[in-house]
C-alpha positions in Angstrom: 0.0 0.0 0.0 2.6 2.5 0.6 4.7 2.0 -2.7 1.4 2.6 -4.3 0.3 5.5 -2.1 4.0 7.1 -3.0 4.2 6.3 -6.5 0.0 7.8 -7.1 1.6 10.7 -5.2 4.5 11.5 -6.9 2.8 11.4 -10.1 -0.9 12.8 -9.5 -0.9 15.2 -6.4 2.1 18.1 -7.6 -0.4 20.1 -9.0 -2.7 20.9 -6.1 -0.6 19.7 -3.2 1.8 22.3 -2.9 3.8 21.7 -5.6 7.0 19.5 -5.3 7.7 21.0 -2.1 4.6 19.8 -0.2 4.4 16.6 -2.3 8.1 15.8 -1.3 7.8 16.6 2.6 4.5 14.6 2.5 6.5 11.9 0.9 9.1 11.8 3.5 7.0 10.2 6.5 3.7 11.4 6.8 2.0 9.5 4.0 3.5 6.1 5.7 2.7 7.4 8.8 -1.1 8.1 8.1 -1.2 4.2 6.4 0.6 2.7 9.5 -2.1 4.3 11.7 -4.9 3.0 9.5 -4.0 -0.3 8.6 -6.9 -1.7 10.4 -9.6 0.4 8.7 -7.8 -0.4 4.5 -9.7 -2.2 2.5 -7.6 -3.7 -0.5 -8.2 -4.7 -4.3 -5.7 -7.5 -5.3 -5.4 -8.8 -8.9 -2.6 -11.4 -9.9 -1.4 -11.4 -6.1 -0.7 -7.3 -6.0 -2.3 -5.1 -3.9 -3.9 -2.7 -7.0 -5.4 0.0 -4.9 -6.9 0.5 -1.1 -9.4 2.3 0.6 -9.0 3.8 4.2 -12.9 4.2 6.3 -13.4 5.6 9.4 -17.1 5.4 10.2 -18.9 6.3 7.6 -16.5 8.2 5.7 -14.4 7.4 2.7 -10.8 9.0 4.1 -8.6 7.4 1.6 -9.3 6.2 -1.9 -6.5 4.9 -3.8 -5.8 2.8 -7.4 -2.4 2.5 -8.1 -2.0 5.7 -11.0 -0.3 3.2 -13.8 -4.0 1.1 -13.5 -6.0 4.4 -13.7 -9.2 4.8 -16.3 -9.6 0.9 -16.0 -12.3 0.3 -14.0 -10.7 -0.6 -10.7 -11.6 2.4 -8.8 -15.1 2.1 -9.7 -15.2 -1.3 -8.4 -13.3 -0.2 -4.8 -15.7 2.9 -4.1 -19.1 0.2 -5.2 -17.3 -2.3 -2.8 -17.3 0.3 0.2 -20.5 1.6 -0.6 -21.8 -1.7 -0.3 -20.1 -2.3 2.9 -21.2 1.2 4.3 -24.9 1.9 3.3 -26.1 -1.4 5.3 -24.6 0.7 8.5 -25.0 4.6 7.7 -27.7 6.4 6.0 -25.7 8.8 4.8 -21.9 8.3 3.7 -19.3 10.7 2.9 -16.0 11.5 1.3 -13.2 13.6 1.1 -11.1 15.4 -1.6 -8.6 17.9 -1.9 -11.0 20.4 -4.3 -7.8 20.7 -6.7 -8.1 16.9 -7.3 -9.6 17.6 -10.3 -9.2 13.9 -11.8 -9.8 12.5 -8.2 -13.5 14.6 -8.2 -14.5 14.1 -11.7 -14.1 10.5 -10.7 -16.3 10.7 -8.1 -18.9 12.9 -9.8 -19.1 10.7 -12.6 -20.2 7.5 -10.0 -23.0 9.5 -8.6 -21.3 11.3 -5.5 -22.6 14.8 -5.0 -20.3 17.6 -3.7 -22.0 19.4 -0.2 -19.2 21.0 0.9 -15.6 22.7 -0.4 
């Protein structure tokens, strides 16, 4: 999960993550650091024995969504976020999620799969 989590950062969060500055200090502890904490909570999508992507939940919210970014635009992602709204609708009402709002890929994404934005 974290050489994904590093590699999908490197690549896709530069632009709206404070540049190579932020992306690099986030890089050098707390990305692992946030994954270490919430092992418990990951859900993963595995395919040929590799982890392809996770998901991180804390009650009913979606903190963490996360394909690996060379498996992007195939499908995968929409299969993880149906998997935890499956697992979370029998247990919440409601369900949310969170995005950096210069994620622009990331929200599409989500807008396209029927998620609504309430709040920026």
């Amino acid at each position: 999960m974290q050489a994904i989590a590093r590699r999908t950062i490197d690549k896709n969060y530069r632009v709206f993550f404070g540049g190579d500055e932020g992306v690099d200090w986030f890089l050098s502890g707390p990305s692992d650091d946030y994954l270490a904490e919430h092992l418990g909570s990951a859900e993963v999508i595995v395919g040929n024995g590799q982890v392809l992507g996770f998901s991180v939940c804390t009650d009913n919210l979606i903190d963490l969504m996360m394909i690996d970014h060379e498996r992007h635009g195939g499908g995968l992602g929409g299969r993880l976020l149906a998997h935890m709204e499956n697992n979370l609708f029998p247990r919440y009402n409601t369900i949310r999620l969170e995005s950096f709002a210069g994620n622009h890929k990331a929200n599409n994404f989500y807008l396209k799969h029927g998620w609504k934005i309430i709040k920026t």
